[in-house]
Backbone as CSV, one residue per row, in Angstrom:
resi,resn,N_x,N_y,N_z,CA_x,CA_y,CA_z,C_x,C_y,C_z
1,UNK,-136.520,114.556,-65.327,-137.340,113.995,-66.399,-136.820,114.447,-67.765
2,UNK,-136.621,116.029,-68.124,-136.021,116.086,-69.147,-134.750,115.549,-69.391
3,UNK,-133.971,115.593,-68.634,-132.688,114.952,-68.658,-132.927,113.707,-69.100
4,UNK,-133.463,112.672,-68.741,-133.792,111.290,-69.185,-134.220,111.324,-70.249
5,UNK,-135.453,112.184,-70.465,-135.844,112.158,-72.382,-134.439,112.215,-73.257
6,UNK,-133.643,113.881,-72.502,-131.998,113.795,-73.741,-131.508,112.636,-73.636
7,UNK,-131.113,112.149,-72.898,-130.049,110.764,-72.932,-130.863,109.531,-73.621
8,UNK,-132.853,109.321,-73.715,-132.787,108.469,-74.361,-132.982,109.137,-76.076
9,UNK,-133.334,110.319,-76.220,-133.168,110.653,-77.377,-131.940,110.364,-78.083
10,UNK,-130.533,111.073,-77.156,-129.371,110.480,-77.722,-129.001,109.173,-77.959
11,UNK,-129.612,108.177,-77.089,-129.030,106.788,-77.178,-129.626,106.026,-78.703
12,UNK,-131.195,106.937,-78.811,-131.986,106.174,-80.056,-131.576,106.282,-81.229
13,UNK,-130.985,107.771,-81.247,-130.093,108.353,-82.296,-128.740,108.162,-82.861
14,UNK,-128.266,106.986,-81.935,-127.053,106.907,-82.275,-127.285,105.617,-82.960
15,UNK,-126.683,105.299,-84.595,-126.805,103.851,-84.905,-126.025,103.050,-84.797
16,UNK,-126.347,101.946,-84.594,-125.237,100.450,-84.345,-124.795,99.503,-85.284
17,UNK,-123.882,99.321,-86.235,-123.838,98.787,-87.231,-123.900,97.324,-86.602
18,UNK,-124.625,96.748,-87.182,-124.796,94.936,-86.724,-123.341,94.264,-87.436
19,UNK,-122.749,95.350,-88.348,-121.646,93.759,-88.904,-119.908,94.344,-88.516
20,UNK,-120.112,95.286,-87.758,-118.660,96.232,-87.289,-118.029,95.021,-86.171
21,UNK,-118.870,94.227,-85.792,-118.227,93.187,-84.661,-117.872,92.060,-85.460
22,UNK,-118.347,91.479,-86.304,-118.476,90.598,-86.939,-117.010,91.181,-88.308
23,UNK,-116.752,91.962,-88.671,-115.461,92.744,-89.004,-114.355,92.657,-88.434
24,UNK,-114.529,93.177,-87.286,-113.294,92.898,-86.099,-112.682,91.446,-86.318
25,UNK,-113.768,90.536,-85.745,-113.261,89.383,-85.655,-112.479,88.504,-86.247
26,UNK,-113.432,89.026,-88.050,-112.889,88.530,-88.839,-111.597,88.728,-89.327
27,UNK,-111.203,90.061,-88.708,-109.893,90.833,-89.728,-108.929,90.576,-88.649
28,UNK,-108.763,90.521,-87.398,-108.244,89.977,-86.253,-107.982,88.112,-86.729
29,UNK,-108.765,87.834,-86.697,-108.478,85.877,-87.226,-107.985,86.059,-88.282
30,UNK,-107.695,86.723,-89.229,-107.128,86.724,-90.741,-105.308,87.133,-90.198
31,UNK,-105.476,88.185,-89.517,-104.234,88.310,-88.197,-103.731,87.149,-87.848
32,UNK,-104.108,86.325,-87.457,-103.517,85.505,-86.487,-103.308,84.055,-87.648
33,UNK,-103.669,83.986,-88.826,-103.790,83.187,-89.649,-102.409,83.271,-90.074
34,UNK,-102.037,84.649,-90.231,-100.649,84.742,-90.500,-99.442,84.765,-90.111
35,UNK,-100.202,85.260,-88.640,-98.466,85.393,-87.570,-98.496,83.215,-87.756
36,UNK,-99.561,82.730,-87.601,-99.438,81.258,-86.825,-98.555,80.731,-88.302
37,UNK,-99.200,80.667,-89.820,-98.977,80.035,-90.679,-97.399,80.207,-90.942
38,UNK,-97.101,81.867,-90.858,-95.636,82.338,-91.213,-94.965,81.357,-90.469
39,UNK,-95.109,82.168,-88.787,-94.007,81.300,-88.181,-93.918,79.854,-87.556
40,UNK,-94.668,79.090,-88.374,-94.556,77.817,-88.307,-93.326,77.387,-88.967
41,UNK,-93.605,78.137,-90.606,-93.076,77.665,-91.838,-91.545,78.078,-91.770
42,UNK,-91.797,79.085,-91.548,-90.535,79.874,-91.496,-89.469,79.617,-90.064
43,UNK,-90.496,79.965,-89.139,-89.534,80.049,-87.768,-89.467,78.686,-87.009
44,UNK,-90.355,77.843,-87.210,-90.104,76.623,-86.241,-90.009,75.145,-87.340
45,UNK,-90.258,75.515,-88.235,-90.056,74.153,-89.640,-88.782,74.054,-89.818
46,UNK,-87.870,74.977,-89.792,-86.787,74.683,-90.470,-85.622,73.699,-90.292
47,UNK,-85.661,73.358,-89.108,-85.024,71.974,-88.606,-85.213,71.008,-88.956
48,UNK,-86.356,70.777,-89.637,-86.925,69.137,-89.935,-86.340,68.978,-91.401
49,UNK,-85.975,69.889,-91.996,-85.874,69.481,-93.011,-84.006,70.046,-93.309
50,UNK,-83.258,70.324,-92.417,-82.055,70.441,-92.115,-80.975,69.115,-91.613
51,UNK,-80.571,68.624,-92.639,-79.942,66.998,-92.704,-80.722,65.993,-92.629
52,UNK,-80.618,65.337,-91.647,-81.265,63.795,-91.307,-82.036,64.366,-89.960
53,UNK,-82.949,64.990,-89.938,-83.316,65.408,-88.759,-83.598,64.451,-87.813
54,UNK,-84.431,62.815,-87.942,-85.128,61.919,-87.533,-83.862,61.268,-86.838
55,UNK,-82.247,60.641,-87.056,-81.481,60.438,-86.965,-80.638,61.279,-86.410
56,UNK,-81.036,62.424,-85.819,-79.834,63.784,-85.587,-80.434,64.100,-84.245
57,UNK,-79.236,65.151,-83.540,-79.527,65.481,-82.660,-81.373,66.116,-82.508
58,UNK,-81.883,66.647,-83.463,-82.953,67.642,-83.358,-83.212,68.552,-82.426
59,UNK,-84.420,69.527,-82.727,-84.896,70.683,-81.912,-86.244,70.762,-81.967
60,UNK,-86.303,69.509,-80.644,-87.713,69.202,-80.533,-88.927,70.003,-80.710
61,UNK,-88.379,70.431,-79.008,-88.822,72.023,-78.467,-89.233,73.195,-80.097
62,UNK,-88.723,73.476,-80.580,-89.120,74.219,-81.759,-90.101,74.001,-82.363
63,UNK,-89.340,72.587,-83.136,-90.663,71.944,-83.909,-92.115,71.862,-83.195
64,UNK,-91.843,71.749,-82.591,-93.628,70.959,-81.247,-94.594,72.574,-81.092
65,UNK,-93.729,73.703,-80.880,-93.928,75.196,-81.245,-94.579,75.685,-82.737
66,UNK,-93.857,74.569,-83.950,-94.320,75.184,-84.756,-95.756,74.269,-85.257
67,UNK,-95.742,73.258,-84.412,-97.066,72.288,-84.777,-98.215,72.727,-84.024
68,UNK,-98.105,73.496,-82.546,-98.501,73.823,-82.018,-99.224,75.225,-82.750
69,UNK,-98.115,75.874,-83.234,-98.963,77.241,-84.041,-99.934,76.959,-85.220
70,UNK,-99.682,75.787,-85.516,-100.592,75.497,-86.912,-101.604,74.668,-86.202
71,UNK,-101.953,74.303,-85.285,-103.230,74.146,-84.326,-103.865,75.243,-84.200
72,UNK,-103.612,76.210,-83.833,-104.169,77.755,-83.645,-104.603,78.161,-84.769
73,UNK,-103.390,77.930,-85.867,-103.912,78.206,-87.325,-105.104,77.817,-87.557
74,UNK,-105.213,76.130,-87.351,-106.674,75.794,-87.675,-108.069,76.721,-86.981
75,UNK,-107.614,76.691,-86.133,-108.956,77.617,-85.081,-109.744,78.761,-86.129
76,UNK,-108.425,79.125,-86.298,-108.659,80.858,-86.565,-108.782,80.867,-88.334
77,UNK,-108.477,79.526,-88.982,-108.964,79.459,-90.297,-110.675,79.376,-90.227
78,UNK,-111.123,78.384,-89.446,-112.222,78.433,-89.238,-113.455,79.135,-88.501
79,UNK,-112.649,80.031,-87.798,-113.178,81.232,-86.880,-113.385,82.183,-88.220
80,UNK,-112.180,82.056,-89.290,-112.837,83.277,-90.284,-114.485,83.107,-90.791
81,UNK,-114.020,81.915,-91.384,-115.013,81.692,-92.266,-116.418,81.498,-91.516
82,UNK,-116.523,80.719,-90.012,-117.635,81.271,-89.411,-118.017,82.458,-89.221
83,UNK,-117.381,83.105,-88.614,-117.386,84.920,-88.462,-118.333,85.364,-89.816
84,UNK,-117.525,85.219,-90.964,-117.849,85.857,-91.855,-119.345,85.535,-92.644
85,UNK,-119.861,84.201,-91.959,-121.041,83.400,-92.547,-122.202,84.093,-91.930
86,UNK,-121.931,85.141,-91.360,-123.006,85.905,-90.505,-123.695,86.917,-90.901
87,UNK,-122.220,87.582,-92.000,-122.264,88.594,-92.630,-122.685,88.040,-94.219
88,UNK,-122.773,87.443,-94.941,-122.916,86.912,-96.387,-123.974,85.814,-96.330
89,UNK,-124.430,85.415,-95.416,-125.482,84.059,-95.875,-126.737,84.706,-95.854
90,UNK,-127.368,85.871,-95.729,-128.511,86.470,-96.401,-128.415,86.265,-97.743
91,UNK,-127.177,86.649,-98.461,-127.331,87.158,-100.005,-126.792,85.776,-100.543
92,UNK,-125.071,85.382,-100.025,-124.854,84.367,-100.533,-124.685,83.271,-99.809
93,UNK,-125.722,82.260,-99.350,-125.550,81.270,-98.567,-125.024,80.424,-98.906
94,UNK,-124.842,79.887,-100.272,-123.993,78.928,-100.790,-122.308,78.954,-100.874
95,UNK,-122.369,79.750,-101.136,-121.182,80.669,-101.720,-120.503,81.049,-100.235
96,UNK,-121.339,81.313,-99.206,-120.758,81.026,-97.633,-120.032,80.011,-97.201
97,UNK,-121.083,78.803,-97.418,-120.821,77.654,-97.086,-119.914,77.323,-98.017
98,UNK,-119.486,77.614,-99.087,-118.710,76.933,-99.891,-117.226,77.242,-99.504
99,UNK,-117.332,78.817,-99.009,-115.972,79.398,-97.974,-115.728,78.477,-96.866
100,UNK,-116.882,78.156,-95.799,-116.430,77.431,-94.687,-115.750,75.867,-95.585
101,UNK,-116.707,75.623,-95.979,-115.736,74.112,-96.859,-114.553,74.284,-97.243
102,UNK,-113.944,74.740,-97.568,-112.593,75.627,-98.351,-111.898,75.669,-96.811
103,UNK,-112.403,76.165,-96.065,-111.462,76.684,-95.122,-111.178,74.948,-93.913
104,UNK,-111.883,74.638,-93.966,-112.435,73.343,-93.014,-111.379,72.558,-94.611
105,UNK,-111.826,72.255,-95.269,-110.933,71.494,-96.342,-109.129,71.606,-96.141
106,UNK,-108.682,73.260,-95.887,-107.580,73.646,-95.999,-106.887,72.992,-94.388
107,UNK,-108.135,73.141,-93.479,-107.736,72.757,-92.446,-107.497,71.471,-92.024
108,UNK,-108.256,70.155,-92.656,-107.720,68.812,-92.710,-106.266,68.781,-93.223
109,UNK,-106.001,69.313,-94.641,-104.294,69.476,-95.064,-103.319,69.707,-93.719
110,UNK,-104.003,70.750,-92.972,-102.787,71.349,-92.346,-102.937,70.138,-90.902
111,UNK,-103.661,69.620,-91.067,-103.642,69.097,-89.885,-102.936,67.013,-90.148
112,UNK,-103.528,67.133,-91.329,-102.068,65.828,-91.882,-100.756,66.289,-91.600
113,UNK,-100.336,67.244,-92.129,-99.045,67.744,-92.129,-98.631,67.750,-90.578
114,UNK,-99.571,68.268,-89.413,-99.172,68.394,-87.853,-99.073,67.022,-87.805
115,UNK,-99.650,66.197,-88.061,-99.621,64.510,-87.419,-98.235,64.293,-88.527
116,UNK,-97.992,64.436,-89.433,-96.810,63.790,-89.965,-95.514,64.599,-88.790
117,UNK,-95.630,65.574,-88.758,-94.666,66.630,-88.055,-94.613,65.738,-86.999
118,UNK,-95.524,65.267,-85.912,-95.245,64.938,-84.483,-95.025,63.529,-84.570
119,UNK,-94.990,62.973,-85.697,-94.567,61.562,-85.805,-93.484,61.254,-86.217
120,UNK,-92.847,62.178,-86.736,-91.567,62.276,-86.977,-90.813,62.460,-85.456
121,UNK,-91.185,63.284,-84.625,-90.380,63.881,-83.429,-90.641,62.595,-83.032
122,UNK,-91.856,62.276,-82.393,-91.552,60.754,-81.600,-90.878,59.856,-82.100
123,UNK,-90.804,59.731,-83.350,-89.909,58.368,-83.758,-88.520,58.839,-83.686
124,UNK,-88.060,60.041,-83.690,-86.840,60.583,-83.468,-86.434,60.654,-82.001
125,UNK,-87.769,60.237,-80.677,-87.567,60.562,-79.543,-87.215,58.988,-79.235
126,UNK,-88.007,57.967,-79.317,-87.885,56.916,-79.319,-87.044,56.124,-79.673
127,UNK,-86.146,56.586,-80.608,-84.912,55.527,-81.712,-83.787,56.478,-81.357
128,UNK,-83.532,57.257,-81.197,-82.736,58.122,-80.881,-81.375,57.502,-80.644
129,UNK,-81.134,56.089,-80.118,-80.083,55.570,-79.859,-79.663,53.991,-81.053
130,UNK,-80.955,54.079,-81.824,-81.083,53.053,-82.865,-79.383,52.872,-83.685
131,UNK,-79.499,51.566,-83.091,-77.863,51.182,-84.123,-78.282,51.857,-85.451
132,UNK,-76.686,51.105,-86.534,-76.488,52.092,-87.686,-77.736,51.412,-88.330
133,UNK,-77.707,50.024,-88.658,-78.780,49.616,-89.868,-80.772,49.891,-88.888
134,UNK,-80.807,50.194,-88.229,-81.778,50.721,-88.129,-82.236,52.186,-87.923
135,UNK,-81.166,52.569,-88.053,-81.068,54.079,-88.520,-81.114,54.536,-90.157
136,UNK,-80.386,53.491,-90.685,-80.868,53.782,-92.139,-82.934,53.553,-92.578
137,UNK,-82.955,52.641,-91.857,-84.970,52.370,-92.003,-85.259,53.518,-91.440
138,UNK,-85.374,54.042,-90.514,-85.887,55.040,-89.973,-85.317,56.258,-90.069
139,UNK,-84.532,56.284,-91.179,-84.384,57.860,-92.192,-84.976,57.826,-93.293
140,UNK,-85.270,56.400,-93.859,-86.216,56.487,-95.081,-87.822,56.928,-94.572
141,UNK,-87.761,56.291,-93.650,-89.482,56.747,-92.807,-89.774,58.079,-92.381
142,UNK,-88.621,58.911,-91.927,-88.636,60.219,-91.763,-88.821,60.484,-93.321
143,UNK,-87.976,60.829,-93.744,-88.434,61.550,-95.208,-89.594,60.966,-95.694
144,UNK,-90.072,60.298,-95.560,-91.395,59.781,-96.323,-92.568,60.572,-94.921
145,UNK,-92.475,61.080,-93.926,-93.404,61.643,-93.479,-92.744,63.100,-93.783
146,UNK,-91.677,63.583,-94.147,-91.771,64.874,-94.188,-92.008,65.372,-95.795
147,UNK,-91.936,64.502,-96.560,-92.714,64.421,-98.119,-94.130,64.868,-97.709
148,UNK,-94.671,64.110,-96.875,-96.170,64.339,-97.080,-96.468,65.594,-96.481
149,UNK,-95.704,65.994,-95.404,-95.715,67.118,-95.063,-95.551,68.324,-95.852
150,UNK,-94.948,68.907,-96.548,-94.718,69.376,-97.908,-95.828,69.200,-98.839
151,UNK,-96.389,68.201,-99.059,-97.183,68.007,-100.061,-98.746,68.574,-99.172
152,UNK,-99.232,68.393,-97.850,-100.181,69.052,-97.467,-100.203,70.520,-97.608
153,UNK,-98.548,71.205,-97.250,-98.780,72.530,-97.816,-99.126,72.859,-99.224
154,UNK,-98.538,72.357,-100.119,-98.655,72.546,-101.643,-100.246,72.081,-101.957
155,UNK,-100.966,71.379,-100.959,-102.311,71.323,-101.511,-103.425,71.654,-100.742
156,UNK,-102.922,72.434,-99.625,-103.807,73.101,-98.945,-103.387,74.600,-99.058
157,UNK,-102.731,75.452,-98.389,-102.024,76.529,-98.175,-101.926,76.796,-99.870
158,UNK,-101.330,75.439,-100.527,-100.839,76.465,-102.314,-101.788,76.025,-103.273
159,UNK,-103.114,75.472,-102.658,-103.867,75.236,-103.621,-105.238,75.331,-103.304
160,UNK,-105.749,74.623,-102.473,-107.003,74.728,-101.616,-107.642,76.318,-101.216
161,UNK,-106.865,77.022,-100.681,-106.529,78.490,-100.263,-106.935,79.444,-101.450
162,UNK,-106.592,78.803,-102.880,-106.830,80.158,-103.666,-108.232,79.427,-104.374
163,UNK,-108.682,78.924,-104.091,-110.703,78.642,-104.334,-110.850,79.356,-103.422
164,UNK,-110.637,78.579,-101.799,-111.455,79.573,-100.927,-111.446,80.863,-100.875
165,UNK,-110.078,81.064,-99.801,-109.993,83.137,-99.778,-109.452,83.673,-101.443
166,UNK,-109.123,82.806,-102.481,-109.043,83.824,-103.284,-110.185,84.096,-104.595
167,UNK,-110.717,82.937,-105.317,-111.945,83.023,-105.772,-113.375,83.339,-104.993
168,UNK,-113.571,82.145,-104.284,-115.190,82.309,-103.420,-115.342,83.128,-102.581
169,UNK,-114.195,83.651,-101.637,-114.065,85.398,-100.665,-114.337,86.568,-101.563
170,UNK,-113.122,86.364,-102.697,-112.968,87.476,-103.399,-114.074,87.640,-104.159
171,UNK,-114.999,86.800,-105.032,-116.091,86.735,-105.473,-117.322,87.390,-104.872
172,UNK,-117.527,87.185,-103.265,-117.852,87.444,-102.553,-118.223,88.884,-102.611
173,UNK,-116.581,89.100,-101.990,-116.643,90.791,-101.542,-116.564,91.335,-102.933
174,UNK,-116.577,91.155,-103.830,-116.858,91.838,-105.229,-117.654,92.148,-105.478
175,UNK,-119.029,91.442,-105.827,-120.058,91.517,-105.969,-120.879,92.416,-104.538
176,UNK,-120.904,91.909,-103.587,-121.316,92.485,-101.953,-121.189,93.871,-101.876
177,UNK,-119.588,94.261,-102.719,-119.433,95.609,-101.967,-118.961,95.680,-100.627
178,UNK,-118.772,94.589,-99.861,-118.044,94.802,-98.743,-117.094,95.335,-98.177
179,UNK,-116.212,95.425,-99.275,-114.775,95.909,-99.227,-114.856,96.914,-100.552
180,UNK,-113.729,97.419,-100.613,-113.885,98.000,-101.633,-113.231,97.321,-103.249
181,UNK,-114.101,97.529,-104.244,-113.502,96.509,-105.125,-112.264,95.768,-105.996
182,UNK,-111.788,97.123,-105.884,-110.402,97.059,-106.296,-109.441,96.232,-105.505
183,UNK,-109.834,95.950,-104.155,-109.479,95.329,-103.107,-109.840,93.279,-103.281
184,UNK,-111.069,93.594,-103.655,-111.604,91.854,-104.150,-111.275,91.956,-105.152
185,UNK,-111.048,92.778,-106.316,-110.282,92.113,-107.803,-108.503,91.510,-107.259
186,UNK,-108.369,92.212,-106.313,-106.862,91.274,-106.148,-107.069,89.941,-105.448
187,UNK,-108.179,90.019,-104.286,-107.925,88.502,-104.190,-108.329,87.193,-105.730
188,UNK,-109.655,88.056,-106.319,-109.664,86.970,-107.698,-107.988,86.716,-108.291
189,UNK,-107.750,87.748,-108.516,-106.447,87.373,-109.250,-105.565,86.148,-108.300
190,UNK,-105.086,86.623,-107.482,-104.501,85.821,-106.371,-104.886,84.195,-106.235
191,UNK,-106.393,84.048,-106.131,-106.524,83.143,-106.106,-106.607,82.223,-107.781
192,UNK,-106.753,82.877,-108.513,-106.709,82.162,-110.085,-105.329,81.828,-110.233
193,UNK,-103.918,82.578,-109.743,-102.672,82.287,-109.955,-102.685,80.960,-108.629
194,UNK,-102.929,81.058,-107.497,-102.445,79.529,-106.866,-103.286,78.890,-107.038
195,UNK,-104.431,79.228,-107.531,-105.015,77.393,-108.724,-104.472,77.081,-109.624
196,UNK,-103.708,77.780,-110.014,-102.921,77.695,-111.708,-102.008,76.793,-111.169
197,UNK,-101.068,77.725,-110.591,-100.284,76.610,-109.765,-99.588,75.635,-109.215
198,UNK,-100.609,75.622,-108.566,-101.155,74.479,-107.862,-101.144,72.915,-108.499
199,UNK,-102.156,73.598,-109.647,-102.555,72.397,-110.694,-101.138,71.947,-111.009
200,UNK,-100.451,72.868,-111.784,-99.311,73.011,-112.214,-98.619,71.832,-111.329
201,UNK,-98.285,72.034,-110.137,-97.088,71.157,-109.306,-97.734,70.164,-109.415
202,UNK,-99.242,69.804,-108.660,-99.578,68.279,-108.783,-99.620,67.450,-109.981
203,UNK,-99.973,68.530,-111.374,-99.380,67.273,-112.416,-97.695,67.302,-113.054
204,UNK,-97.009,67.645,-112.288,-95.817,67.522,-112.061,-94.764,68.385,-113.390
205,UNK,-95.816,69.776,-113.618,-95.201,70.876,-114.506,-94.710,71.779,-113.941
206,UNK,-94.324,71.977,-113.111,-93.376,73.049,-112.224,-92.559,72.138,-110.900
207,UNK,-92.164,72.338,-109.896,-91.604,72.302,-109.173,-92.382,72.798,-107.440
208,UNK,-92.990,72.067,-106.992,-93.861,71.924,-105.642,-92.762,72.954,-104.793
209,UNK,-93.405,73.664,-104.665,-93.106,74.616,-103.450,-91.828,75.810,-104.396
210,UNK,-91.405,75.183,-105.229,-90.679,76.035,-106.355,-91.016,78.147,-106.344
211,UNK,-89.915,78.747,-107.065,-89.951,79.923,-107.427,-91.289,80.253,-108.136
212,UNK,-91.680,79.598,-108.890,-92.998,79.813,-109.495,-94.078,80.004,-108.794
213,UNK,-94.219,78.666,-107.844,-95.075,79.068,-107.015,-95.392,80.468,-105.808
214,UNK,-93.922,80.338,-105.563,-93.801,81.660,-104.109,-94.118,82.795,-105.303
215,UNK,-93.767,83.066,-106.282,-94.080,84.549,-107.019,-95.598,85.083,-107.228
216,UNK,-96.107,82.712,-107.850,-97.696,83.142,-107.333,-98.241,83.809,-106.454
217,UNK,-97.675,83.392,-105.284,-98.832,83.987,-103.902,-98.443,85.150,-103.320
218,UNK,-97.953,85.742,-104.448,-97.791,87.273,-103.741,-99.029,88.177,-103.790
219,UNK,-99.952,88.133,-105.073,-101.263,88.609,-105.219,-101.855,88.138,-103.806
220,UNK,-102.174,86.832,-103.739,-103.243,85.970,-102.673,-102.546,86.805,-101.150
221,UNK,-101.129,86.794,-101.409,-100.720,87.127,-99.526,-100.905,88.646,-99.587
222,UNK,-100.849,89.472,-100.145,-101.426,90.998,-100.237,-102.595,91.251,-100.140
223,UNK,-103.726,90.209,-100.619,-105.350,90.551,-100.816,-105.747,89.865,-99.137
224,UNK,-105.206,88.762,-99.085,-105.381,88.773,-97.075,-104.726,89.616,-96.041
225,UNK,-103.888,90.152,-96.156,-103.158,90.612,-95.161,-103.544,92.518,-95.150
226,UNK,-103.892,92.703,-97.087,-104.852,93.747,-96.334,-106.451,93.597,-96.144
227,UNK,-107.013,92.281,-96.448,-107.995,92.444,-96.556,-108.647,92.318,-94.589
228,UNK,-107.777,91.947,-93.767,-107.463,91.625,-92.565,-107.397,93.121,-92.043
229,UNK,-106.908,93.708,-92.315,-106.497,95.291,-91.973,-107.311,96.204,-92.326
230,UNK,-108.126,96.091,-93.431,-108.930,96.665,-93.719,-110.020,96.874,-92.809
231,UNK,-110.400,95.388,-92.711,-111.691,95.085,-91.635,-111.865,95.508,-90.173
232,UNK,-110.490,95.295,-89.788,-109.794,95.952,-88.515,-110.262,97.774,-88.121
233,UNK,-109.608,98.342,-89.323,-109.294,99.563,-89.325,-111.017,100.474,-90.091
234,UNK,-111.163,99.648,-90.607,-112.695,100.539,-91.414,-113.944,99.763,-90.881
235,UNK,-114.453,98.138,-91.427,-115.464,97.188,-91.030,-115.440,97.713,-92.475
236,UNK,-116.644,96.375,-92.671,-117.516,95.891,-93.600,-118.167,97.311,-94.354
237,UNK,-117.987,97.657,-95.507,-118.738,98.691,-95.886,-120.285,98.366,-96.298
238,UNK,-120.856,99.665,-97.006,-122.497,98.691,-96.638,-123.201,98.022,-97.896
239,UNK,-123.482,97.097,-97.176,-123.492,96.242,-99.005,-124.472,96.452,-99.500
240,UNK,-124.014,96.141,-100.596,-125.199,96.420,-101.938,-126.196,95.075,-102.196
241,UNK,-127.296,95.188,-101.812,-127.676,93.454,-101.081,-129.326,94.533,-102.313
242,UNK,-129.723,93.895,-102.436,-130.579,93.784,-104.145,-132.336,94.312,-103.148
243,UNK,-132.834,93.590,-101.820,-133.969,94.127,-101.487,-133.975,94.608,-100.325
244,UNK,-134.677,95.348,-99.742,-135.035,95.742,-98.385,-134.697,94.552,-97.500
245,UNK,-135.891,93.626,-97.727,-135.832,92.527,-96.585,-134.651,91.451,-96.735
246,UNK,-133.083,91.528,-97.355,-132.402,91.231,-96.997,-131.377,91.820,-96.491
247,UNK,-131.413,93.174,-96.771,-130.799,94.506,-95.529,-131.568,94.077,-94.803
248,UNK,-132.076,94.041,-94.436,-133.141,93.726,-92.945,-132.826,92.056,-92.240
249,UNK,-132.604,91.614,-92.668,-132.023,90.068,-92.228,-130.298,90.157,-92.177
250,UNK,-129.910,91.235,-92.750,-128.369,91.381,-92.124,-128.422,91.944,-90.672
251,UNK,-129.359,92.741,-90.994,-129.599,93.818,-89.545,-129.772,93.026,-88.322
252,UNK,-130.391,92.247,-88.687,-131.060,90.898,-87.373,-130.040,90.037,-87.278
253,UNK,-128.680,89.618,-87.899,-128.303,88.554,-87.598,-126.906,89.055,-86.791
């Protein structure tokens, strides 16, 4: 009998943070946002845009790998921003939802860009033996789907991206206290430089996908990649939420 009182004394005594799971998840999907996005771009894109790809031997197999990772991407863009709507829609429910929009927004871009990607391979699987003058039509048609492809990154990934995770996140965890602040003043910054941008390429004052831009997103790719690690390695610190009964509705959710 005493024995049972210690063990439930100890069990009552020990506290359970309600948002340490809801942390994990999130900083884990912010993980996987990056291995998928990198090596799409980097490790399985680079063929398509290496000669006449549509007209050329190609590397199917690769490409289909890297369309495939930016499927996952989508998941886990939107796994953040749910995750995280668990933890912030007591205080900021709008400002939640305005993250999932952002992220669900970024994720239509990336998912034009996969349908331009796999429409390119089939028409490259299909014509593959296309005499010369119909090989010239169907190299103008390739580049005109791998334009748009390009242009979904530059307006999702280099533009869309710094409202969501870099203003409305960073805004977020600024104010919240979630993180620590010095930590959300870099995603603001981050995200104010790839809106700048951004803007910038679409009204055709810089150079889309240009040096300007990659220098931009060095703030934005530092404020995710630790803000991902952070969450991982510490959780959610405890926020500064204005009354009792909305500490108390974090606690419950």
């Amino acid at each position: 009998m005493t024995t049972t009182q210690r063990l439930t004394t100890r069990h009552e005594a020990t506290p359970v943070d309600p948002t340490r799971r809801a942390a994990t998840i999130v900083g884990w999907l912010f993980i996987v946002t990056y291995v998928t996005s990198i090596s799409a771009k980097v490790g399985f894109y680079p063929p398509l845009f290496d000669g006449n790809y549509i007209t050329g031997p190609g590397e199917d197999s690769r490409v289909l790998w890297g369309a495939f990772a930016e499927c996952i991407l989508i998941i886990a863009n939107i796994g953040t921003a749910t995750a995280l709507y668990t933890v912030v829609k007591h205080r900021y429910p709008n400002l939640g939802l305005s993250f999932i929009a952002a992220r669900i927004m970024e994720s239509v871009f990336i998912g034009v860009g996969i349908l331009a990607v796999l429409t390119v391979v089939t028409l490259r699987q299909d014509y593959a033996a296309a005499d010369d003058q119909s090989a010239a039509g169907l190299a103008a048609v390739g580049d005109a789907f791998l334009v748009m492809q390009e242009w979904t990154f530059n307006l999702g990934p280099a533009f869309v991206v710094g409202v969501g995770n870099g203003l409305v996140l960073g805004w977020m965890m600024f104010r919240s206290g979630l993180v620590p602040r010095q930590l959300a003043v870099l995603g603001l910054i981050g995200g104010t430089c790839i809106v700048a941008t951004g803007s910038a390429a679409v009204l055709g004052l810089i150079e889309p996908g240009g040096a300007i831009q990659l220098l931009s997103a060095a703030p934005e790719f530092f404020w995710e990649l630790s803000f991902g690690i952070y969450l991982i390695v510490k959780g959610f610190k405890t926020p500064d939420f204005n009354t009792p009964e909305q500490t108390a509705g974090l606690a419950q959710s």
